[in-house]
Structures are given as C-alpha cells and as structure tokens.
C-alpha positions, 0 to 999 in steps of 0.5 A, spaced: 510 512 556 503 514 554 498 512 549 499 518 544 506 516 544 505 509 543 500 510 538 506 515 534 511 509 535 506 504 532 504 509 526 512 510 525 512 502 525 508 502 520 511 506 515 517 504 516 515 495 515 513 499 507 518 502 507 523 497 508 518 491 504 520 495 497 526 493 498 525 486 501 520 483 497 523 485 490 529 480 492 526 475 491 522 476 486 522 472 481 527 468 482 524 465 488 517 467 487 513 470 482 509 476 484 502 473 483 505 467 487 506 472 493 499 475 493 497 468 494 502 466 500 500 475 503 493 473 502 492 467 505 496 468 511 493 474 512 485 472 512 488 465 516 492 470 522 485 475 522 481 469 523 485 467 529 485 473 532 477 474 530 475 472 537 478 477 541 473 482 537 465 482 538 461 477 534 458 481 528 454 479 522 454 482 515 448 485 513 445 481 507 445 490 503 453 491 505 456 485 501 455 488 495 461 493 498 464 488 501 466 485 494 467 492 491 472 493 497 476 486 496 477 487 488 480 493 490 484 493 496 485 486 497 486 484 489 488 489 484 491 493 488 496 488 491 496 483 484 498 491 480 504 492 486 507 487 486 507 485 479 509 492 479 516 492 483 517 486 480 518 489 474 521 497 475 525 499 482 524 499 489 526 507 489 520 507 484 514 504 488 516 509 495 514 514 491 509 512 487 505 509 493 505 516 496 500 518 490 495 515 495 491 522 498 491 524 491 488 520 488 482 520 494 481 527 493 480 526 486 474 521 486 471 525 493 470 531 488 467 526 483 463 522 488 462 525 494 462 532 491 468 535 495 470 542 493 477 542 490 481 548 493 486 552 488 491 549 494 489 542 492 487 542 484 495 545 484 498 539 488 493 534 484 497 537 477 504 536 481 503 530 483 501 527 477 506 530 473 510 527 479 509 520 477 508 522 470 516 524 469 517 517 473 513 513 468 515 516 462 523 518 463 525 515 470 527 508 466 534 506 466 538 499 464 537 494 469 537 487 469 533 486 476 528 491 473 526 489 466 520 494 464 521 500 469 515 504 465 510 499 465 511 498 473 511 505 474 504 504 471 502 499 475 505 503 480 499 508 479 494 502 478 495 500 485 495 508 488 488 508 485 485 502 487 487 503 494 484 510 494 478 508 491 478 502 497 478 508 502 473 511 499 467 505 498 470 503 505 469 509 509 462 506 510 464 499 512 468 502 517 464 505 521 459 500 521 463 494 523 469 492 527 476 492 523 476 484 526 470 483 523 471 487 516 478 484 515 476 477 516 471 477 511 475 481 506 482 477 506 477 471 505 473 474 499 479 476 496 482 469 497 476 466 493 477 472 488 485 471 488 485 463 487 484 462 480 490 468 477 494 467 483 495 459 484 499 457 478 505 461 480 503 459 487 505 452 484 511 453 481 514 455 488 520 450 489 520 450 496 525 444 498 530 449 494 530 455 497 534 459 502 532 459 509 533 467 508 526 467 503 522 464 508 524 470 512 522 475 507 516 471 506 514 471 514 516 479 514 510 480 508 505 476 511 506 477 517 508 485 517 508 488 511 500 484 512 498 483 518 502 487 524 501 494 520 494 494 520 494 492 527 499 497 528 495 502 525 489 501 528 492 502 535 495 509 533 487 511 531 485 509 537 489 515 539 492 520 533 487 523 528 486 521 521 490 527 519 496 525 524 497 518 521 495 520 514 501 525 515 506 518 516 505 517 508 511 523 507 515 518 511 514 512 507 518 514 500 524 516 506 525 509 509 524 507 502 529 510 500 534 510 504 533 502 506 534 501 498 541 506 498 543 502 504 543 495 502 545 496 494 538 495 491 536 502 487 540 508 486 538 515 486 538 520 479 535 526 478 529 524 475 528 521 481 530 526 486 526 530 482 520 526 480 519 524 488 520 532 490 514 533 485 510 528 488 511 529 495 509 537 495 503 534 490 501 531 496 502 535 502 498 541 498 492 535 496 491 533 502 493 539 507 486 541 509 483 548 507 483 553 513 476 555 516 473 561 514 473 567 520 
C-alpha cells in the first residue's frame, strides 16, 4: 500500500473518530460526566500523551517572542474551543454539533479577509452568506423537545463559539506551525491549557463518582483522550506529510456524514427538515468558501 493511500486512510480515520465522538461523548454527559469535567480529563491526558511522545521529535526551545501566540493559540484551541463544545453537546444534539463544526472554513475565510487582507471572491462572499444562514436556521428554528438535550438554541450557539475560535487558532497558529515541530508545539500547548483550564474545569473534574461508573464510561473516556485528542492529530499529521492542505481540508464534508449516520444508527438524534436543510446550506456554504478561485489566463 503507498503512502498517499495510507495518508488518505489516516485522514479518512480522522474524520470519522469526529464524527462517531458527537454521538459518544454526548452519552454520558451528564450523568456521568459534566462537559468541563471532560475537558479536564481530554486536556490532561492529551498534554500527559504528547509529552510522552515528545522524545521521538527533535528538542526545540520556544523563543521568549513567541509565547505570546503560544498563550493566544491555547485560549483558543485548547480552551474556548473545547469548553464551548462540549457544553454545547451537552446542551443540544449530536446531529446538530456535525454540522455546525463544518462551519470552520468559513469562519478562517472571514478573518483571513479582516487580518491578512485576503480577497473574497463573489463565489466565497455567497458561500460565507449560505452557511451562516445555515447555522442560523439550526440555532434559531432547529430546536425540538428532548429530554437529553435541554437547550438546543443555546448549544447551537456554542456550537458557532467553538467553530470560530478553532478558525482563529489556525490563523494565529499558522506561524507557529511552520516554525516548530507539531510535538514541540502540542506539548506546550496541551500544558498551557491545562493551567488556563484547572480553575473552570476542576470542580466538575471533582464531582466524577469513579467508583459508580459502568466499565463502558471509562471506554468512551479512553476513546475522547486517546482518539477524539490524540490519535487524530497524529493521524492528520502523517496524512500532510503526504496530501496537500486542500486535500485534508476536503475531509471536513465527511464529517457531518459519519456524524449522522452513526447518531441515526444507535438511536441517538433524529433527522428533520430543518435539519436536513440547515446541513445541506451549511455544507454548499463551505464547499464555495473555501473552494479556491481559478487562476487567471
């Protein structure tokens, strides 16, 4: 088997551990877990797993100037992006969050224009207004009477939180990342966060009655730490050693598929025409954001 293929099978991996982790870590939230107890639990054993694997990547100081973006990047792929979706999925559905995440691209093209002064063709400007009339029917008319979902509207909004503060981490990152081996920067990152993190996350961290749980909860809490966290960073690093960001970025269409399509099969949401809608504008929405322009003759 070649590398490329290996490298698409990694990225099609990826995907589909978040797509399957909607559906996963909502079920045993919060019953057995609360969502900021979680991120205590996905951010510890993260920054514990690629300190482990640290060694096996060259030793690399930060630069005193770059800790600066180093905090920034930790608030926000580290922090507000996983405190805001978890609380999120704890509060609205599985179905919900896979499409909702996929809003992503759009957001990075909205503040490449703002901060990098990146053009925006007509292509992107009308995919910019399909997704977020997308996400907005979602929020505002995608609601339904759940037991299991408490507040839809406010979790579709946290939803939204979670998608640009990731979009704004691969902006500030974009320069750490070429700078730094990804061992170097995930050690660090995962740590800071795990200081940032300690005082919101650690009292639901505390309310976690171990001794009561079901063997299965431990499964899904090994599956978000070591997949969900760690497996599909790794996995998405070998597939660039191999595909172009394009390529990899292309995946994210998958996502709300095996999101669905997991949730429908073990019970856990189901489809309305809302919803079907809502996901059909969001997914065009970013297919036409983030397609690139054709060069000039």
């Amino acid at each position: 088997m070649s590398k490329r293929t290996l490298a698409i099978l990694a990225a099609l991996g990826a995907t589909t551990i978040y797509g399957i982790n909607h559906t996963v870590a909502k079920g045993i939230m919060p019953l057995y877990v609360k969502p900021f107890g979680f991120i205590f639990l996905r951010v510890v054993g993260a920054a514990i797993l690629f300190w482990g694997i640290s060694f096996l990547g060259p030793k690399e100081r930060i630069e005193k100037r770059d800790w600066g973006r180093m905090l920034v990047c930790a608030l926000l792929g580290m922090v507000i992006n996983m405190l805001s979706f978890f609380k999120g999925l704890e509060l609205s559905t599985p179905i919900n969050s896979s499409v909702l995440v996929t809003i992503s691209p759009i957001i990075v093209v909205v503040l490449s224009a703002m901060f990098l002064k990146e053009r925006i063709t007509f292509n992107k400007g009308l995919g910019i207004v399909m997704g977020f009339v997308g996400a907005l029917a979602l929020v505002l008319y995608g609601a339904e009477l759940r037991q299991d979902a408490p507040n839809i509207p406010l979790g579709n909004a946290l939803f939204i939180v979670n998608a640009t503060a990731y979009g704004s981490y691969l902006i500030v990152a974009k320069k750490l990342v070429e700078k730094y081996h990804p061992f170097t920067l995930m050690k660090w990152l995962f740590t800071i966060a795990v200081i940032i993190n300690l005082p919101i996350t650690l009292p639901e961290f505390l309310e976690i009655e171990w001794t009561i749980m079901p063997l299965w909860v431990y499964g899904v809490i090994a599956f978000v730490i070591l997949c969900t966290t760690f497996m599909t960073y790794l996995f998405n690093i070998f597939a660039m050693t191999q595909l172009k960001a394009s390529t990899i970025g292309a995946f994210i269409y998958v996502q709300p598929i095996f999101g669905i399509l997991f949730a429908l099969a073990v019970g856990k949401d189901s489809l309305t025409i809302v919803k079907v809608l809502a996901a059909l504008l969001v997914l065009t929405g970013v297919y036409l954001a983030s397609k690139k322009p054709k060069p000039s003759p």
